[in-house]
C-alpha positions in Angstrom: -11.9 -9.4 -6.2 -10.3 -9.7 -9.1 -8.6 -6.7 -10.4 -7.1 -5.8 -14.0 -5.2 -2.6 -13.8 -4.2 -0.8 -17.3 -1.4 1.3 -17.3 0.9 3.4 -19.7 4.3 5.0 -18.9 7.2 6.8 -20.5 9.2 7.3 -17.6 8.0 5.2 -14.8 5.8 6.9 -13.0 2.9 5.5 -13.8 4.2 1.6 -14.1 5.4 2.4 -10.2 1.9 3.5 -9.1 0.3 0.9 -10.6 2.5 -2.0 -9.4 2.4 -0.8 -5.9 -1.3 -0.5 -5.8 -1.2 -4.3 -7.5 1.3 -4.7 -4.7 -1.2 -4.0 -2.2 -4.3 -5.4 -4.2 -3.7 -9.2 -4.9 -5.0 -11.2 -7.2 -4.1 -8.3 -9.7 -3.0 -8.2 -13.4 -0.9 -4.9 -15.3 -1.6 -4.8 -18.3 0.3 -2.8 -20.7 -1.9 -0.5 -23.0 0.7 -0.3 -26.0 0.9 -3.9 -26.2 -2.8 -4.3 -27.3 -4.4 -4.5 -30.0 -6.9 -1.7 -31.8 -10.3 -4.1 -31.0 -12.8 -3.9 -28.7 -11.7 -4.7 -24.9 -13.4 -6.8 -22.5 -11.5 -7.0 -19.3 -11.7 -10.7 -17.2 -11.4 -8.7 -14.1 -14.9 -7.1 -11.7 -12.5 -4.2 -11.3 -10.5 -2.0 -13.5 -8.1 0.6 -13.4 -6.2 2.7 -15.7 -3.0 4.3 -14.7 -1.0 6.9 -16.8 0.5 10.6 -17.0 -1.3 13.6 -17.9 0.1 15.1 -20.9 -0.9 18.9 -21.6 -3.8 18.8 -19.3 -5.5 15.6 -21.0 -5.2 12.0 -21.4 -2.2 10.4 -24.0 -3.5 9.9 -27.2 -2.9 6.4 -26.8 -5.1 6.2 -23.8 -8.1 8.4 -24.7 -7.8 5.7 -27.6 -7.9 2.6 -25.5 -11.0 4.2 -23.2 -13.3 4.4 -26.2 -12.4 0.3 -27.1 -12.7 -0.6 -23.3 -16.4 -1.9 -22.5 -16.1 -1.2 -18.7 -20.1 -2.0 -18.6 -19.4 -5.3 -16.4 -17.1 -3.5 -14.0 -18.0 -3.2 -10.4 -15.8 -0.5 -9.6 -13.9 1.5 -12.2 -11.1 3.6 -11.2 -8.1 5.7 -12.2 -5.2 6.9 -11.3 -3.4 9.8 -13.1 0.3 10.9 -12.4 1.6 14.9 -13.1 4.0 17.1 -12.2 2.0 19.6 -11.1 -1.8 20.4 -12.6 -4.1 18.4 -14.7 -7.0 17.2 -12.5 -9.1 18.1 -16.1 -8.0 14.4 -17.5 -9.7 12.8 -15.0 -13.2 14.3 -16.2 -12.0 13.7 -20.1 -11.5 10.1 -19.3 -15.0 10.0 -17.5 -17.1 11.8 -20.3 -15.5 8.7 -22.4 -17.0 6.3 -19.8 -20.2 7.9 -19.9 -21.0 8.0 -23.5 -20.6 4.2 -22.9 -23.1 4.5 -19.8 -20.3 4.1 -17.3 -18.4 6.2 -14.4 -15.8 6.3 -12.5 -16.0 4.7 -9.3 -12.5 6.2 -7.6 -11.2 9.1 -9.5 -7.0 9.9 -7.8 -4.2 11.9 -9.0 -0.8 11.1 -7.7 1.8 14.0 -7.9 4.9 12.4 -9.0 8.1 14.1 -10.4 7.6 16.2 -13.2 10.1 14.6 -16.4 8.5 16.9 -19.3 11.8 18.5 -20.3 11.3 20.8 -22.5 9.4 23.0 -19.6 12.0 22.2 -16.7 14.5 20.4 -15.4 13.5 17.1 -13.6 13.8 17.1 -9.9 17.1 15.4 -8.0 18.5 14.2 -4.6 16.3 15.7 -1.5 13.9 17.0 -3.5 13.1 14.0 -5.9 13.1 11.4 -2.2 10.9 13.9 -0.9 8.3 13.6 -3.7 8.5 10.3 -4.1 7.9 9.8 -0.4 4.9 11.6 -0.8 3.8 9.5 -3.3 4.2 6.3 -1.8 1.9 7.8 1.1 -0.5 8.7 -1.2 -0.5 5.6 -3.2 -0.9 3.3 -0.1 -4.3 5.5 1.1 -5.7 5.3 -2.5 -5.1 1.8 -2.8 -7.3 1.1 0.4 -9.9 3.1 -0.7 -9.9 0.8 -4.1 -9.5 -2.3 -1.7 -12.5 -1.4 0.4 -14.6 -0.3 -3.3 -15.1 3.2 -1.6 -16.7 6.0 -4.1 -14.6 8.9 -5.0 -16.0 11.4 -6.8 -13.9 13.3 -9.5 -12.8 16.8 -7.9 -13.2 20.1 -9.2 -11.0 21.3 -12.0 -11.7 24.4 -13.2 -8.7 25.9 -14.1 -7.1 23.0 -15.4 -9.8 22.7 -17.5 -9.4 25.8 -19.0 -5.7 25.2 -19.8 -6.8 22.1 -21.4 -8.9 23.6 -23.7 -5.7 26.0 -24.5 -3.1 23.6 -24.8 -4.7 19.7 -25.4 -5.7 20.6 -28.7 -2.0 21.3 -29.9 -1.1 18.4 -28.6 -4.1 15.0 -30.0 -4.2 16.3 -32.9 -0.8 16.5 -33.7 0.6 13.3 -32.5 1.9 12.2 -36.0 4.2 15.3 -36.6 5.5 16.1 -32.7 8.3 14.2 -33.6 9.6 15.9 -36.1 11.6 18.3 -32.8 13.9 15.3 -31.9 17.8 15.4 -32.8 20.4 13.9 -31.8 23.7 15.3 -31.2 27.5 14.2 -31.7 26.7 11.9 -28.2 25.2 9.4 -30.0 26.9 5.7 -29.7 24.2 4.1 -32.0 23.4 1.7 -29.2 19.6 1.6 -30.2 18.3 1.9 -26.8 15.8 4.8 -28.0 14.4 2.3 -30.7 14.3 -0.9 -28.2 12.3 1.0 -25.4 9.7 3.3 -27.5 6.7 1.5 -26.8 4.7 2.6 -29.5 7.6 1.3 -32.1 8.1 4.8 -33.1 11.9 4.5 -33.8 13.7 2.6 -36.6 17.7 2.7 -36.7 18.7 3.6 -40.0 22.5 3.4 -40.8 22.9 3.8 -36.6 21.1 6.4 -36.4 17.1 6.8 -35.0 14.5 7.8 -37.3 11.3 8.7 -35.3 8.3 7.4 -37.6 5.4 10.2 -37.3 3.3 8.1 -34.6 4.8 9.8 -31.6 2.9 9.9 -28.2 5.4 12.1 -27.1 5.9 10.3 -23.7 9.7 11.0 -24.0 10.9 7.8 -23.5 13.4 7.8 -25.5 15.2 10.8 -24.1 15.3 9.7 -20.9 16.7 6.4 -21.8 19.5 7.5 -23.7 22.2 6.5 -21.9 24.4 9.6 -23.4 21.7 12.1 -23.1 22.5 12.9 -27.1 18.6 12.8 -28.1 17.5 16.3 -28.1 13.7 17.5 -28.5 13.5 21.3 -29.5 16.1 23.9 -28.3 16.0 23.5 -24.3 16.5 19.8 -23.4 20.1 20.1 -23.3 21.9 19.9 -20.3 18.8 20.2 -18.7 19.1 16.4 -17.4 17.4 13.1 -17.5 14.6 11.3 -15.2 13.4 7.7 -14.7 12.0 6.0 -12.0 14.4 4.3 -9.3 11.7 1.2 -9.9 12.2 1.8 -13.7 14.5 0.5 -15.9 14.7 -0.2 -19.8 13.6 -4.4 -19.2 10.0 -3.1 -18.2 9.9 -0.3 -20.8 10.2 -3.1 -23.4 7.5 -5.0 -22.0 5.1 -2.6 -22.5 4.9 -3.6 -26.1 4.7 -7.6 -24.9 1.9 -7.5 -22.8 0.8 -8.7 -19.0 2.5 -12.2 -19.5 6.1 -11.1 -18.9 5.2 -7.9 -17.3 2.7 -9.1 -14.4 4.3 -9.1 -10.9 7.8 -10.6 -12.1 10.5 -9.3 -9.5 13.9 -9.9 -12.1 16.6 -7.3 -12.2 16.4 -4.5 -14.8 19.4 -3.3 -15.6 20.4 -2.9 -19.6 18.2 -3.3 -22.9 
């Protein structure tokens, strides 16, 4: 069966689970969410997926954008697959009440924990621990992308306490996506290489005499922190010296192409080193 898989990423860990499970799929497309366009989406594929990270117990803004364009009414199995660093089950039922005011479900609903690379909250994990997680996740991604193989129906779990926090903290968060921005810096580090600019893949960042300027349509995915090769973009008071996480599958070549869209970005094995 033909399968389109839709998937958005700041780090990597999302792109990763998504191209293993198209690994282990065939006849599989990724297509990147930020590269299309704000109209009505009809996917050529029986089944669909959307893979991305949970941010403050809820979807991106991008993506809780993208469900409510996508007609999954021709789908014969809908799925998704959502990657956290530690809660956030309560996305999974946000992205399914946006199926079902279009009179759809989710087939499979999955989580995959992956390693946490929200820096502001703590310091991303490294060396045993990080092999260990991703280990995990490579387990888990194979089992879930049987069940997708074999169309088997997965019912969303229980979330009640992530639920909660997402009624908390979401709000804060979708409805201030313009301004969230506004916390980067940059220190002294900088070597005006425009990585940060090259590999936001919403086009949030212009250079302007060297320097980034973040534009006020943030999603916050932190993609540009991570990639700095110098570590000199700062968001807030605590990102310093905390580190920097990306993918070992990830590099800055496939964070570009997320703005480019499946053509360049489905199944191509080419190195990835460099902007």
């Amino acid at each position: 069966m033909k399968t389109a898989i839709y998937y958005f990423t700041g780090t990597g860990n999302s792109y990763a689970v998504a191209a293993r499970i198209r690994d282990a799929l065939g006849d599989c497309t990724l297509v990147p969410i930020a590269s299309l366009p704000g109209d009505r989406i009809v996917p050529d594929a029986r089944r669909v997926g959307i893979v991305c990270p949970v941010y403050d117990m809820g979807l991106p803004e991008i993506v809780d954008s993208f469900a409510r364009r996508l007609d999954a009414g021709g789908c014969e199995y809908l799925f998704a697959v959502l990657t956290m660093g530690g809660m956030g089950v309560s996305a999974l039922h946000q992205l399914n009440g946006i199926f079902k005011e279009q009179g759809s479900d989710l087939d499979g609903a999955f989580t995959v924990a992956m390693p946490a690379n929200f820096v502001p909250l703590s310091r991303p994990p490294t060396g045993a621990k990080l092999e260990k997680i991703l280990d995990r996740a490579g387990e888990k991604i194979d089992t879930i992308a049987g069940l997708i193989q074999r169309g088997e129906k997965i019912p969303l779990p229980n979330a009640p306490f992530s639920s909660l926090l997402r009624r908390l903290f979401y709000p804060g968060y979708i409805q201030h996506t313009d301004t969230l921005d506004e916390k980067f810096w940059v220190t002294e580090d900088c070597i005006f290489c425009g990585t940060c600019a090259k590999v936001c893949p919403v086009g949030n960042i212009e250079m302007v005499d060297g320097m980034p300027r973040w534009l006020h349509h943030c999603q916050l995915c932190m993609g540009c922190l991570h990639f700095c090769p110098t570590e000199a973009i700062q968001w807030g008071s605590r990102t310093k010296d905390r580190g920097r996480y990306l993918h070992p599958e990830f590099g800055a070549k496939k964070m570009k192409r997320q703005r480019l869209g499946p053509k360049v970005d489905d199944s191509q094995k080419t190195e990835d080193s460099g902007v």
